[in-house]
C-alpha positions as CSV (number, residue, x, y, z in Angstrom):
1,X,-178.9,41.4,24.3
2,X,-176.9,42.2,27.5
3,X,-176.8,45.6,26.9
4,X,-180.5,45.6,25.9
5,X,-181.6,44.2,29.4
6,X,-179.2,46.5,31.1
7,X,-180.6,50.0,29.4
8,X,-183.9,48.8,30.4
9,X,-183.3,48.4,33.9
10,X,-181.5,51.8,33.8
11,X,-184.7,52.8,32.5
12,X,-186.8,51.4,34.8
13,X,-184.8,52.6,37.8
14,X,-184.9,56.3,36.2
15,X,-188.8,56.6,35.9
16,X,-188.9,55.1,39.9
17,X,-186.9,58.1,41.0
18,X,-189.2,60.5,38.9
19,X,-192.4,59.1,39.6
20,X,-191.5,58.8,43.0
21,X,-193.7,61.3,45.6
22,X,-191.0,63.4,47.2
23,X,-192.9,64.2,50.7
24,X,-192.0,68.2,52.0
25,X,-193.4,69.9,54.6
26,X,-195.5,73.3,53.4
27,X,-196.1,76.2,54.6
28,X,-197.9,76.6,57.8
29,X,-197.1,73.0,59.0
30,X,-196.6,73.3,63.5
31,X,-194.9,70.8,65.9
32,X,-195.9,71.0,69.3
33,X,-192.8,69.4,71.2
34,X,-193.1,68.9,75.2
35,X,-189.7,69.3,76.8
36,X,-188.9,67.5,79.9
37,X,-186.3,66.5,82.6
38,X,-185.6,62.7,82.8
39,X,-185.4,63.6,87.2
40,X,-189.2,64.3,87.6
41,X,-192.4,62.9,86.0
42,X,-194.0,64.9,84.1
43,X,-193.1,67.8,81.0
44,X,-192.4,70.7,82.1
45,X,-193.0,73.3,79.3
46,X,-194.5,73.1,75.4
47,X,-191.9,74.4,72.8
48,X,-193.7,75.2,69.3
49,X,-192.6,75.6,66.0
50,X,-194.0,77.0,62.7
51,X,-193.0,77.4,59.3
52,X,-193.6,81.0,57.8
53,X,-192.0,82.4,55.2
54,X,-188.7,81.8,53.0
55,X,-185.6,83.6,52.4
56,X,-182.7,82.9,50.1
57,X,-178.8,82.0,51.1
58,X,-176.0,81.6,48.4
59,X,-178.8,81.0,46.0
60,X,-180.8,78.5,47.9
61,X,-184.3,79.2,49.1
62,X,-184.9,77.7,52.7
63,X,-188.0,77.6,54.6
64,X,-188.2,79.3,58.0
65,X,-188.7,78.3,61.0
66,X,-190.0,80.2,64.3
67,X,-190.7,78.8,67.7
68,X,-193.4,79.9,70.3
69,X,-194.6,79.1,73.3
70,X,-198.5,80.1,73.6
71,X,-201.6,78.1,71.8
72,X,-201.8,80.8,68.9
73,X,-198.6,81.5,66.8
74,X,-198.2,85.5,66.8
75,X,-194.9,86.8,64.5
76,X,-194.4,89.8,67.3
77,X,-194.4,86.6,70.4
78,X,-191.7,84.0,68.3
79,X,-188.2,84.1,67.5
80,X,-186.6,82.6,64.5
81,X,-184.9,79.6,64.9
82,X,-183.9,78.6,61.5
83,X,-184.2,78.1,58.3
84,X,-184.0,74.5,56.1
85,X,-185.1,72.9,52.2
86,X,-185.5,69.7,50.8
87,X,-184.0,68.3,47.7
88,X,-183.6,64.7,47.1
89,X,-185.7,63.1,50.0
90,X,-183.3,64.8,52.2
91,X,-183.6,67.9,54.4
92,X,-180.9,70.4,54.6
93,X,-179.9,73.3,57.2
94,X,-177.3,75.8,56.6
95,X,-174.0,75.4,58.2
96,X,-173.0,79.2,59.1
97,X,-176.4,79.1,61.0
98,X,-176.4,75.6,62.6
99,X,-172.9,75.2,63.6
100,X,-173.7,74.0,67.1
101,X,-174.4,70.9,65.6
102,X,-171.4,69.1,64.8
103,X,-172.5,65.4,64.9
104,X,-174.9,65.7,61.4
105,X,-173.3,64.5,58.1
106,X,-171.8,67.7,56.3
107,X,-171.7,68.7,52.8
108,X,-170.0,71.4,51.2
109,X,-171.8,74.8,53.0
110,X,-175.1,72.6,54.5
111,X,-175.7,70.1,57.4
112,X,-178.2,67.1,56.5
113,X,-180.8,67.1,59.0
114,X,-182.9,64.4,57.5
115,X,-182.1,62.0,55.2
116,X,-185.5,60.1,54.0
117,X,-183.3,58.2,51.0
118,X,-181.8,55.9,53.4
119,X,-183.1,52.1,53.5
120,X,-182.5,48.8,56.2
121,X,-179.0,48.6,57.4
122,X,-178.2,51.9,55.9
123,X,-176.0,54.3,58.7
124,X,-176.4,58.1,59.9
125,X,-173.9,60.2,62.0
126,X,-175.1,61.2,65.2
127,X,-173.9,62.9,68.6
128,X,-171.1,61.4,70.3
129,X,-169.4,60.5,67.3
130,X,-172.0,57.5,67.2
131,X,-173.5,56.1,64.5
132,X,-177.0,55.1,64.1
133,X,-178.1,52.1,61.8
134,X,-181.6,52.0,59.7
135,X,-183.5,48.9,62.0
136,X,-186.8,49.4,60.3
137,X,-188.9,51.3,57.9
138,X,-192.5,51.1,57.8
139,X,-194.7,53.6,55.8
140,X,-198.0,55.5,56.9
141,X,-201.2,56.7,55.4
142,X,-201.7,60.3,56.4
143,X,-204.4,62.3,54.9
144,X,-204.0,59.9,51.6
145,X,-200.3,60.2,51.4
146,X,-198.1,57.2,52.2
147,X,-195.1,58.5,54.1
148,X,-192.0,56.6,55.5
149,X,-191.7,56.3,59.2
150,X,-187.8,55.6,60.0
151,X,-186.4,54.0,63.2
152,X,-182.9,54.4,63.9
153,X,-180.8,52.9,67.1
154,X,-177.7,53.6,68.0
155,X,-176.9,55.2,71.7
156,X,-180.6,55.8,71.9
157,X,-183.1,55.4,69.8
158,X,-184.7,57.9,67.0
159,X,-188.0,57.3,64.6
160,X,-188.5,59.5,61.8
161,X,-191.9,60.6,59.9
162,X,-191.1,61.5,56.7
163,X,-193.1,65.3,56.1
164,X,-193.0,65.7,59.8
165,X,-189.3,65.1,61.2
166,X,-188.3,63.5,64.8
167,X,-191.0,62.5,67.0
168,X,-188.1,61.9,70.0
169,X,-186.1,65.1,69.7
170,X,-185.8,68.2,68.7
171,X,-187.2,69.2,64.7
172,X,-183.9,70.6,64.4
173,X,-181.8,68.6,66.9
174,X,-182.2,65.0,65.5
175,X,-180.0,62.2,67.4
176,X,-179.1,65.3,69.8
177,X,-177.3,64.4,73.2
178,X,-179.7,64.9,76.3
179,X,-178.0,67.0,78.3
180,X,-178.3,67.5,82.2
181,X,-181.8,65.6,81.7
182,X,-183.4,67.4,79.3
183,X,-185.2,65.9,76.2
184,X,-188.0,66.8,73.9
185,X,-191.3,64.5,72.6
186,X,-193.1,65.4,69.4
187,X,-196.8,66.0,70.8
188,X,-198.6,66.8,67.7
189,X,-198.2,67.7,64.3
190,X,-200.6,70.0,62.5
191,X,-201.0,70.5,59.0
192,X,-201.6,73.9,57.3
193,X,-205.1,73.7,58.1
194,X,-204.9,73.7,61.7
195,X,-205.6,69.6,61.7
196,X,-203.9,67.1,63.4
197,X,-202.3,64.3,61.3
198,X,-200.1,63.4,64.2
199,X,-200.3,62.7,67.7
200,X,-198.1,60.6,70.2
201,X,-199.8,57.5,71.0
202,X,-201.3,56.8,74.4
203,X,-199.0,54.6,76.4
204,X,-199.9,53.1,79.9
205,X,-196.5,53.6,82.3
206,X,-196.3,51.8,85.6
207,X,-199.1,52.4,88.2
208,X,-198.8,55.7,89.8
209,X,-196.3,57.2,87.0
210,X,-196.7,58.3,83.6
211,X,-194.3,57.8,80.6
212,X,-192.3,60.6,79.0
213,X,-193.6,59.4,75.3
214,X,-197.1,59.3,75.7
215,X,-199.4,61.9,75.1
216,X,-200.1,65.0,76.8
217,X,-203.6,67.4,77.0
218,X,-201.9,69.6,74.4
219,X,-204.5,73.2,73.2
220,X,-202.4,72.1,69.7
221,X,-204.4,69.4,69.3
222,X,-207.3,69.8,66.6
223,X,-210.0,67.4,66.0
224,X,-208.7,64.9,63.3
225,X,-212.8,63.8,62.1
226,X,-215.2,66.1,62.7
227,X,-214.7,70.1,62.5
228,X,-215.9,73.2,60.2
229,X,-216.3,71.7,56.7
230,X,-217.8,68.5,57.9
231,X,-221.0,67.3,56.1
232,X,-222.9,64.3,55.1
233,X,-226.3,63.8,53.5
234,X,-228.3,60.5,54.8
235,X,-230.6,58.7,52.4
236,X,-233.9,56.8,52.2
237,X,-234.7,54.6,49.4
238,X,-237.1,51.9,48.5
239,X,-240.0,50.9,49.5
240,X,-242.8,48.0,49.7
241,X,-245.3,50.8,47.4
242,X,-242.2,51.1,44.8
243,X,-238.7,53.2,44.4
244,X,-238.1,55.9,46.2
245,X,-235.0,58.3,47.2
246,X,-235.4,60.9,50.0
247,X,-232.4,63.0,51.3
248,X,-231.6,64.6,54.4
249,X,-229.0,66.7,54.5
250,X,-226.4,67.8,57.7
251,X,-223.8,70.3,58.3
252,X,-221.4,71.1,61.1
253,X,-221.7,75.0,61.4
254,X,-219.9,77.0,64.3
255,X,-219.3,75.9,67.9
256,X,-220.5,76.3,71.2
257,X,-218.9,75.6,74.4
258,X,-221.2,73.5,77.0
259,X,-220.2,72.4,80.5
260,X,-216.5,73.7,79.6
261,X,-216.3,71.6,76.4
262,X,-216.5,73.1,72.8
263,X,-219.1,71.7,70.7
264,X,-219.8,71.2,67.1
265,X,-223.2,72.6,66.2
266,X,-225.1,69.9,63.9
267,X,-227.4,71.2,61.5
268,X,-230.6,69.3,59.5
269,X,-230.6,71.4,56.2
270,X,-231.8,75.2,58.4
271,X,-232.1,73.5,62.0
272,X,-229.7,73.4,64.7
273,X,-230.6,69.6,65.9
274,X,-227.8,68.5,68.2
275,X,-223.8,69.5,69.2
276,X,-221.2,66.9,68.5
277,X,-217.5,66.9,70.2
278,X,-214.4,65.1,69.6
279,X,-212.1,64.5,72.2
280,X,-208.3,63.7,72.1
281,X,-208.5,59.9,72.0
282,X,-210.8,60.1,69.0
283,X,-214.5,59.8,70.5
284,X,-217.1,61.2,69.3
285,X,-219.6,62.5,71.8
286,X,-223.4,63.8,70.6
287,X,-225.8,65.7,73.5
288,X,-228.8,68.0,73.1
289,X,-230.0,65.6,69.8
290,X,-233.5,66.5,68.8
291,X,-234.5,62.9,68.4
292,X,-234.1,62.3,72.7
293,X,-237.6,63.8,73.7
294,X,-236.5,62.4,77.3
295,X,-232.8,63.8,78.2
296,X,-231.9,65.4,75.3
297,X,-229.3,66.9,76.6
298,X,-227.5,64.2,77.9
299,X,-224.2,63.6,76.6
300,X,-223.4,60.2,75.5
301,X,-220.8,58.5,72.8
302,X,-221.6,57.3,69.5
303,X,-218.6,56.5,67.7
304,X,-215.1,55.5,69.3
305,X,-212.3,56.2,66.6
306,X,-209.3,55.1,69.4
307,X,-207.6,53.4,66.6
308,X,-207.8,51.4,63.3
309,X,-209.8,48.9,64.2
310,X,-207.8,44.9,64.0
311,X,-209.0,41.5,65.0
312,X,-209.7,41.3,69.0
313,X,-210.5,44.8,69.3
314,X,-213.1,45.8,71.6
315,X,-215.5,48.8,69.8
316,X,-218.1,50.4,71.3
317,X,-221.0,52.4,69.6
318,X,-224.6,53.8,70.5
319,X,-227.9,52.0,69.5
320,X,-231.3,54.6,70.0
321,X,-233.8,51.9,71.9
322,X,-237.1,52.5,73.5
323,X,-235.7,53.6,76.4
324,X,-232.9,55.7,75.3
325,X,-229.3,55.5,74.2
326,X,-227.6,52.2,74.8
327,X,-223.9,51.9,74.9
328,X,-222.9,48.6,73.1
329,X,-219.5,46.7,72.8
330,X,-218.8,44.3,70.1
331,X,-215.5,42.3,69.8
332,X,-213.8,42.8,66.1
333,X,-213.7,39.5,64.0
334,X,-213.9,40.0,60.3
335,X,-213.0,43.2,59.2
336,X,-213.5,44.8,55.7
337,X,-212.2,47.6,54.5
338,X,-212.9,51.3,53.0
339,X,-210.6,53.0,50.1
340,X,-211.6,57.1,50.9
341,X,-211.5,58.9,47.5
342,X,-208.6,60.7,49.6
343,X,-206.6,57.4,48.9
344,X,-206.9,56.5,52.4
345,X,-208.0,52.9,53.5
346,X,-209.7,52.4,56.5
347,X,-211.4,49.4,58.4
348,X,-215.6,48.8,58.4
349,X,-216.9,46.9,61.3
350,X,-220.5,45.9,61.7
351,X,-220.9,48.6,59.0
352,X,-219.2,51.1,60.7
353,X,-216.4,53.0,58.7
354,X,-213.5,53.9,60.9
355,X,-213.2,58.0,61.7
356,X,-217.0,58.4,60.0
357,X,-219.3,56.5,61.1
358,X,-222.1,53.9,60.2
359,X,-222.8,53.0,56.3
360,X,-226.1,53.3,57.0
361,X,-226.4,56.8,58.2
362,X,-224.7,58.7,61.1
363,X,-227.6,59.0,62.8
364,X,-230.3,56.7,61.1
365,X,-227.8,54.0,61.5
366,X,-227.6,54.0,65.6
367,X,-231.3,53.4,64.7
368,X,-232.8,50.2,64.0
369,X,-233.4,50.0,60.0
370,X,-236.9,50.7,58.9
371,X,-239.6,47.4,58.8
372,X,-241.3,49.4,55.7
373,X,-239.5,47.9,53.2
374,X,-237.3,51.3,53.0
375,X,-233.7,51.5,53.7
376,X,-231.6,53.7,55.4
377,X,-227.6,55.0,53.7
378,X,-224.5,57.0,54.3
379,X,-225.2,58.5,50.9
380,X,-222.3,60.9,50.8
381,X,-220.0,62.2,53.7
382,X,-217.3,65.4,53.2
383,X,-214.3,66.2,55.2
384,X,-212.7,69.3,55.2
385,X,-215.3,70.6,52.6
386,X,-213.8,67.6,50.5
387,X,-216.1,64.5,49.6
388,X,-214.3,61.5,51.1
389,X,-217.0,58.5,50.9
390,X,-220.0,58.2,48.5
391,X,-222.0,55.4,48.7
392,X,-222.6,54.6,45.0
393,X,-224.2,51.2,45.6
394,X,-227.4,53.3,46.3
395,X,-226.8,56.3,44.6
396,X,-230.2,57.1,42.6
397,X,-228.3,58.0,39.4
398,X,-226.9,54.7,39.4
399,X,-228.4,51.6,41.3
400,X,-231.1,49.9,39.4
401,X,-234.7,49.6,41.4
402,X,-235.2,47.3,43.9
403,X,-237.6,44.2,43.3
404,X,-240.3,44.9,45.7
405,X,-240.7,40.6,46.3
406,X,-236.9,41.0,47.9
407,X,-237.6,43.6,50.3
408,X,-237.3,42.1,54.1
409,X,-239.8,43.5,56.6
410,X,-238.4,42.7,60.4
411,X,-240.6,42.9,63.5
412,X,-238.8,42.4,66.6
413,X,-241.1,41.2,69.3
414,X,-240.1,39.6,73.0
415,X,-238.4,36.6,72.4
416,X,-238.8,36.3,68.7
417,X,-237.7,38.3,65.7
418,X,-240.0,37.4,62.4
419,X,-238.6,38.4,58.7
420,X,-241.1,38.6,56.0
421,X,-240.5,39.0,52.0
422,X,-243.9,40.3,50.9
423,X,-244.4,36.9,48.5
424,X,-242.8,33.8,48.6
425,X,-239.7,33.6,46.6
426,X,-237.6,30.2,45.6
427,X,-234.4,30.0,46.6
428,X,-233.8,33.3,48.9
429,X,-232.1,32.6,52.0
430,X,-231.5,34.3,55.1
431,X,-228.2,34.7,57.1
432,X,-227.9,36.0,60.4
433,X,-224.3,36.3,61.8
434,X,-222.7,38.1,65.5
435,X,-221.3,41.3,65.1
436,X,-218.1,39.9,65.3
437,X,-218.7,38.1,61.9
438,X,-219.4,34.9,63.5
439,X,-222.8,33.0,62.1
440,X,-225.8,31.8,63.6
441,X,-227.9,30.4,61.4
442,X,-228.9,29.9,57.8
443,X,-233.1,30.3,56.9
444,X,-234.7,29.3,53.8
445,X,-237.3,32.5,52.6
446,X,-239.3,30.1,50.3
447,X,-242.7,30.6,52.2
448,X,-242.0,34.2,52.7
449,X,-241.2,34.3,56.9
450,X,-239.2,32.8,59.3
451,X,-239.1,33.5,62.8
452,X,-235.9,33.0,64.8
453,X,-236.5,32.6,68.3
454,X,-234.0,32.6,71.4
455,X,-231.3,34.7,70.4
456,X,-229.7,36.8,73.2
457,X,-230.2,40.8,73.9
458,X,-228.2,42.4,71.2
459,X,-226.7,43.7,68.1
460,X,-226.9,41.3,64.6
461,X,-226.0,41.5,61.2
462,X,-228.5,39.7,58.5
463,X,-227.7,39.1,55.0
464,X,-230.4,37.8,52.3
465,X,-229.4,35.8,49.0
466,X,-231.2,34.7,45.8
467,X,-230.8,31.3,44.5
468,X,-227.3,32.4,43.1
469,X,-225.8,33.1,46.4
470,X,-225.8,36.8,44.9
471,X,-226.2,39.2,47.5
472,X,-229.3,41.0,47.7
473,X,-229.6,43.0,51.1
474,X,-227.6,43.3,53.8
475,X,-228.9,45.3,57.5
476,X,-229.1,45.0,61.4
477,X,-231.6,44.6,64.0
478,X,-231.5,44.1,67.3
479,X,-232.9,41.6,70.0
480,X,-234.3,43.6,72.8
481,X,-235.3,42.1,76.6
């Protein structure tokens, strides 16, 4: 029996090893490192790297390496640095051409750069002849692939990404003495495609001086949300006179550089109806939108995308009013969340989805909803020329018609907001909640309207429910002066 219990754990441990996803880095992948001198305050120079190209040594294909200086890599402007593979979790360099560095574990002809096997309390050789314990590992979600970030402390300090390397020396210099100063910072980290899936954070330093780890402006640095290959298609659907789906379909083609800043061109199905920018802390900025007939070609921002969203967050967001754009702020309370067909999970807040936008539309849903009886969607949104969210709730193929007596009509007049089902129906109730999740009040919808009165200038969430506490629309409105 024993023996029984001890194959199968054999077993079990056997499939983990081959069913775990080994993470490599491919083919086109670039680190922007800045380099700088611990005596003054800021970096002094940019040091790239690329991989291009293989080449074989005693029988062992390695990847190579080049480094550059300028914001486009050109093979006749770089100079190979190196070559490395990956076997195991592990990352290896060859000896005869990394000899200089003589603090990295050796075996036989290689020198382990990375090891991305090792677990908590687990050691690695560094410079000095000191050795650096495992303190933590976390993992990531990058583009839909979980990776392992590593943090090692021994003399200094090291974190590791696994696909990506050190982000605190080096790519090929990990735990590497600074010497007379000098040290490198991993800026950004570009994918084959030319997108950023890494960036060093933003980190405030004392007032007057900034921090060698935060991040600098960096012409590496591509926009991680919105680019070529961006597109989503906004829906209508409903209606008081019946069921109804109507499309309208958008497309980032080309760029166009405005007041020194490059923008994304926007266009509905043939027309060119606004530019869009993202800048490097993740904003999203629209100007010259067709909708404005007053300034049209004011800029202003209608997503912030900082960070994942958690619990005491401040977001901000644009609401279209009468007057124009409004900038709101909202304080995060409850907090859903998104899975991305890309695998990726990401937080929804007052119906907006973190790095894409509103559920309800990415324009329509800075809009107030329709008081028709129609409803505004997010019907389908593609990244990269890949679909990454579909809203199949309200998919016509798949949602079943909506009963016209459930369809809220709003009216927002001064003072007083009035909600209307178009008959009386038993047992549908209204609730109206802060966009922070907290509630305001509960409304019976038996005689059809209810008028709420005394509720401050604003952003609020409204949810209406049959009998059975079932769920049967959920929207926003907002409370003007």
């Amino acid at each position: 029996m024993k023996k029984t219990i001890y194959l199968i754990l054999a077993l079990c441990l056997v499939i983990t090893k081959m069913t775990a996803k080994e993470i490599n880095i491919p083919q086109g992948s670039i680190w922007s490192y800045f380099s700088y001198n611990l005596t003054i305050e800021y970096p002094i120079d940019f040091t790239r790297y690329i991989v291009d190209g293989e080449e074989t040594i005693d029988n062992k294909v390695y990847k190579k390496i080049y480094r550059f200086k300028g914001c486009s890599y050109l093979p006749e402007n770089s100079v190979y640095a190196g070559c490395f593979r990956e076997e195991n979790n592990k990352i290896y360099v060859p000896k005869k051409q990394f000899s200089h560095i003589d603090w990295l574990p050796r075996v036989n002809d290689e020198i382990i750069l990375y090891d991305f096997s090792l677990n908590v309390g687990d050691s690695f050789q560094g410079a000095n002849d000191a050795t650096y314990n495992v303190s933590a590992i976390k993992t990531i979600n990058i583009n839909g692939e979980q990776r392992k970030i590593i943090t090692l402390n021994g003399d200094s300090s090291d974190t590791w990404i696994e696909g990506i390397g050190s982000i605190s020396q080096d790519i090929l210099s990990p735990l590497a003495p600074i010497k007379n100063g000098y040290g490198y910072t991993l800026n950004v980290f570009n994918n084959p495609n030319g997108q950023t899936i890494y960036r060093a954070p933003y980190i405030d330093g004392e007032e007057g001086k900034e921090r060698l780890d935060t991040y600098k402006e960096d012409c590496m640095y591509k926009p991680q949300f919105i680019g070529e290959g961006t597109k989503w298609t906004e829906a209508r659907y409903g209606g008081i006179s019946g069921w109804r789906w109507i499309e309208t379909n958008y497309e980032i083609k080309g760029n166009k550089t405005v007041d020194s800043y490059n923008y994304w061109q926007v266009y509905e199905d043939e027309d060119l109806i606004a530019l869009m920018r993202e800048d490097d802390q993740k904003n999203i900025y629209v100007r010259d939108w067709s909708r404005l007939n007053g300034n049209p070609t004011d800029e202003f921002l209608i997503y912030s995308f900082t960070k994942p969203w958690e619990a005491g967050d401040v977001i901000r967001y644009a609401i279209l009013e009468t007057e124009g754009i409004t900038l709101y702020e909202s304080t995060v309370g409850e907090i859903s969340y998104v899975t991305l067909k890309n695998g990726e999970t990401v937080p929804c807040v007052n119906g907006i989805i973190y790095s894409i936008g509103n559920e309800t539309g990415i324009f329509e849903g800075i809009s107030d909803q329709p008081t028709n009886g129609t409803h505004t969607c997010l019907s389908a949104y593609y990244r990269d020329g890949q679909l990454i969210y579909e809203d199949k709730k309200t998919n016509p193929d798949n949602v079943e018609n909506i009963e016209i007596e459930k369809t809220l009509l709003i009216r927002n007049d001064i003072g007083t907001t009035t909600f209307t089902l178009p008959m009386e129906s038993d047992g549908t109730t209204l609730y109206i909640y802060h966009t922070n999740g907290q509630q305001i009040g509960i409304y019976s919808m038996n005689k059809g309207t209810v008028e709420v009165s005394g509720l401050p200038v604003g952003i609020y969430v409204y949810l209406l429910k049959n009998m059975n506490t079932q769920s049967l629309e959920r929207g926003k409105f907002t409370v003007r002066k």
